[in-house]
C-alpha positions as CSV (number, residue, x, y, z in Angstrom):
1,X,13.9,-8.9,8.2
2,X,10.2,-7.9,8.1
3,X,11.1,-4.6,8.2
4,X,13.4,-4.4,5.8
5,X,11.3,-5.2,3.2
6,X,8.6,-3.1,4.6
7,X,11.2,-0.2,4.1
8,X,11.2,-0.7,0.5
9,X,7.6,-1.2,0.3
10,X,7.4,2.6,1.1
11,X,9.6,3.3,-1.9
12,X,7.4,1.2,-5.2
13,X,4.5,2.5,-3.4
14,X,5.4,6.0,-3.9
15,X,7.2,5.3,-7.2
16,X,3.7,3.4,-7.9
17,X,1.8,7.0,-6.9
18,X,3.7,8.8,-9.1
19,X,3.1,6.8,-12.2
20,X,-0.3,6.8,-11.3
21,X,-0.1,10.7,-11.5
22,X,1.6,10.6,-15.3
23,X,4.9,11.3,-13.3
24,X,6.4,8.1,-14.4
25,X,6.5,6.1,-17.4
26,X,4.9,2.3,-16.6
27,X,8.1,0.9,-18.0
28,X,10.1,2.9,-16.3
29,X,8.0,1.8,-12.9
30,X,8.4,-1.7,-13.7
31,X,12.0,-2.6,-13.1
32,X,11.5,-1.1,-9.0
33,X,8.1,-3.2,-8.9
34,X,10.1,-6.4,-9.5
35,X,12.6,-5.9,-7.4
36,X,10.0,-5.0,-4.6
37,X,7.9,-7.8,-5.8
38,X,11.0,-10.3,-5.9
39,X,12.3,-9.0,-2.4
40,X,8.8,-9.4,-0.5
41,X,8.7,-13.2,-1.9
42,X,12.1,-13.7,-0.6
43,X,11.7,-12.4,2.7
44,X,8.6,-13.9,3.9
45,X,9.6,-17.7,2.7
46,X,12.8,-17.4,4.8
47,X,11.1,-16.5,7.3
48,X,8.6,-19.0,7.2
49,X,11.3,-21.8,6.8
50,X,13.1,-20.2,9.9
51,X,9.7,-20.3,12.1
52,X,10.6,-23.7,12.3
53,X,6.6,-24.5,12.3
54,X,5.6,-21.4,14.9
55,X,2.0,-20.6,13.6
56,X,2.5,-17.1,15.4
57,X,5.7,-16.5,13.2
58,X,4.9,-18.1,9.6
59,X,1.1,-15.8,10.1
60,X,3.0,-12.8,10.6
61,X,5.3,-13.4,7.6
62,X,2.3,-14.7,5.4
63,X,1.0,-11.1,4.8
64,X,4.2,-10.2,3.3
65,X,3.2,-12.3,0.2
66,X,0.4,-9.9,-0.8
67,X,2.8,-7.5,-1.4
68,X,5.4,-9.7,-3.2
69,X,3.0,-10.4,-5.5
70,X,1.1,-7.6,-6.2
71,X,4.5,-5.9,-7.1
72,X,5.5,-8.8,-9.0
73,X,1.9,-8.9,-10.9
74,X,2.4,-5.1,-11.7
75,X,5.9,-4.8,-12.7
76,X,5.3,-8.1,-15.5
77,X,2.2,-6.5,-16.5
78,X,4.1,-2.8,-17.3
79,X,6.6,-4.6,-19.0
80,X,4.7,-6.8,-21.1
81,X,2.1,-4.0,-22.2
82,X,-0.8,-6.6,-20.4
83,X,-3.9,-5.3,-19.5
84,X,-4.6,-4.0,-15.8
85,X,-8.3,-5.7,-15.0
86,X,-6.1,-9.3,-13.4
87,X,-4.0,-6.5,-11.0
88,X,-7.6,-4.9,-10.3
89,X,-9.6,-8.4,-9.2
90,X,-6.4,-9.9,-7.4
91,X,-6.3,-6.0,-5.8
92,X,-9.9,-7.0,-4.3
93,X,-8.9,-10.0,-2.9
94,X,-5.9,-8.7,-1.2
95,X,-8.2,-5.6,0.4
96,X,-10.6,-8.1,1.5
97,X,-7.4,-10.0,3.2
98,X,-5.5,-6.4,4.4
99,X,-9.0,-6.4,6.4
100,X,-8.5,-9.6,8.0
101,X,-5.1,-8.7,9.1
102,X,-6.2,-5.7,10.4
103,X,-8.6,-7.5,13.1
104,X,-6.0,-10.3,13.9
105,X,-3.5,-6.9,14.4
106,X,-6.2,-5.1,16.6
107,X,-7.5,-8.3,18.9
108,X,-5.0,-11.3,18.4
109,X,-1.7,-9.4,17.9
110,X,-2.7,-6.0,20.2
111,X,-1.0,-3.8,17.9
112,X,-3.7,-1.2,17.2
113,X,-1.8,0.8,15.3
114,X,-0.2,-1.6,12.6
115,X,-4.6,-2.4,12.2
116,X,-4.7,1.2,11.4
117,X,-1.8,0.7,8.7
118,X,-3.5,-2.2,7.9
119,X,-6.9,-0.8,7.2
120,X,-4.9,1.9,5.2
121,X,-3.3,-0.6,2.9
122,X,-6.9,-2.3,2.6
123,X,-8.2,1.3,0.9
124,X,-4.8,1.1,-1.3
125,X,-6.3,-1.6,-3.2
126,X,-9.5,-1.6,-2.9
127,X,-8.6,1.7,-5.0
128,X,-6.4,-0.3,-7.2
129,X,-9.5,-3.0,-7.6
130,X,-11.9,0.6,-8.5
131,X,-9.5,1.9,-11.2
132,X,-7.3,-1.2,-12.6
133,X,-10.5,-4.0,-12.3
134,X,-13.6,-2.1,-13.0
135,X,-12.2,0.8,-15.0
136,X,-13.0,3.8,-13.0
137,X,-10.5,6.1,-14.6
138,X,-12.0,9.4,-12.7
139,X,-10.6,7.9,-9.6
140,X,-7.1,7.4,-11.0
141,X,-5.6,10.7,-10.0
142,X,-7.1,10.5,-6.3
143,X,-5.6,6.8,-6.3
144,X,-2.3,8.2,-7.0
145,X,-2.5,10.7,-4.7
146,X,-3.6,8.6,-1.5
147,X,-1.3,5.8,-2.8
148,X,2.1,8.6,-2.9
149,X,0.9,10.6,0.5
150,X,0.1,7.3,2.5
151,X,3.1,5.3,1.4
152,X,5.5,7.0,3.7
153,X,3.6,7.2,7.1
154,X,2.2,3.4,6.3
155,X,5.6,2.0,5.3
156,X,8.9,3.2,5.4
157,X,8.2,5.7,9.0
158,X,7.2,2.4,10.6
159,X,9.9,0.5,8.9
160,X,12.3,2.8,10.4
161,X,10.9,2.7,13.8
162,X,11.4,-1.2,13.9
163,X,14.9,-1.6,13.0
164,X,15.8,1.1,15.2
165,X,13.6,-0.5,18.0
166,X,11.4,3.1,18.4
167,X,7.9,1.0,17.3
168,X,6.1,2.0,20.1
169,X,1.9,0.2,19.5
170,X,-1.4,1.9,22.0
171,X,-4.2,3.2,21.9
172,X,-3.1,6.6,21.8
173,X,-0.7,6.3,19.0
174,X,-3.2,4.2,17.2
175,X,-5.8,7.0,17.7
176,X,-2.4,9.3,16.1
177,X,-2.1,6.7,13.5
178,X,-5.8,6.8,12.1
179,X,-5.9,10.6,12.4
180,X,-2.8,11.4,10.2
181,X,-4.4,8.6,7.8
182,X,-7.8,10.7,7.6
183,X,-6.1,14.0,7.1
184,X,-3.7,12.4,4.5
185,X,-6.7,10.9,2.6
186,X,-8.6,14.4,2.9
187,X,-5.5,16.1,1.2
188,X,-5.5,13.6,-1.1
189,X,-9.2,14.3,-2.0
190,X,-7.8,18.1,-2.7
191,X,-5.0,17.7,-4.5
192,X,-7.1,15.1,-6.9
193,X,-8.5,18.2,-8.8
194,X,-6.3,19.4,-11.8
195,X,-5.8,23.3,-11.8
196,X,-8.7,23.6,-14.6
197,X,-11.2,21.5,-12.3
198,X,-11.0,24.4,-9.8
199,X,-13.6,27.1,-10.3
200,X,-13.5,30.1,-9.1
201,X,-16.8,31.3,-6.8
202,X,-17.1,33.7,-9.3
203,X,-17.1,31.9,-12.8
204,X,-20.9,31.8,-14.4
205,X,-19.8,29.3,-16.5
């Protein structure tokens, strides 16, 4: 079930990129940020009330909730015209806890390479904390574009590979993991600059 609401994850996080971008209205954003947020509450209680008290299971539905509410947090706050600095400092606390899930991924869980998604998700909102809680609006178009070209490979490629029982976790594909995440985050720091941002090595001025 996990995974299924990881698959959608994949989707507000692009549609999330985009509006970041000026692709998409806030409003508009909203309604899939509800659902997203609604669906990611859902899932991890049943779960939780399924684990039938298994610390091992009720941990690794627990993380589930960051999403749940983040999503919900954003798509009432797009709605309601609120301002973003709450979804910024709440976006910091959630980094700070991506992080922790990350180590308990890499030494409790050995599955280096959802740490490496982990760590990825961390940078989401600590991105999210930059631009929504401390008003860095020059970081808003690289936000969007790390949060669109990392919500696919960190989300709905894994999602995929779970239901169809292809998640394969080692070093090696950990290594594969990170390295596609640095690359994506490079092209991200590329694409950030609007066409008039772009000098020629010839301009004087």
């Amino acid at each position: 079930m996990g995974n299924v609401g990881l698959l959608y994850v994949g989707a507000a996080l692009m549609i999330n990129g985009l509006m970041l971008l000026g692709r998409i209205p806030p409003r508009s954003a909203a309604v899939l940020n509800l659902f997203v947020g609604a669906l990611q509450c859902v899932t991890p209680t049943v779960l939780i009330v399924q684990a039938g008290g298994n610390p091992d299971a009720i941990l690794a539905a627990s993380g589930l909730y960051l999403f749940g509410f983040t999503y919900l947090y954003v798509g009432i706050a797009n709605l309601a015209g609120l301002q973003p600095e709450g979804i910024g400092w709440f976006s910091l606390f959630v980094a700070g806890t991506a992080v922790v899930y990350a180590g308990i991924a890499f030494w409790r869980d050995d599955d280096p390479v959802f740490g490496v998604i982990w760590l990825s998700w961390a940078l989401l909102w600590t991105l999210f904390f930059l631009v929504l809680g401390l008003g860095m609006e020059r970081l808003t178009r690289f936000t969007g574009w790390t949060v669109l070209l990392l919500s696919q490979p960190t989300c709905t490629v894994p999602a995929f590979l779970g239901l169809t029982g292809a998640y394969r976790s080692d070093g090696g594909t950990a290594l594969l993991a990170a390295a596609i995440a640095v690359a994506l985050i490079a092209t991200a720091l590329v694409l950030q600059k609007t066409p008039s941002e772009i000098r020629s090595p010839h301009a004087t001025r």
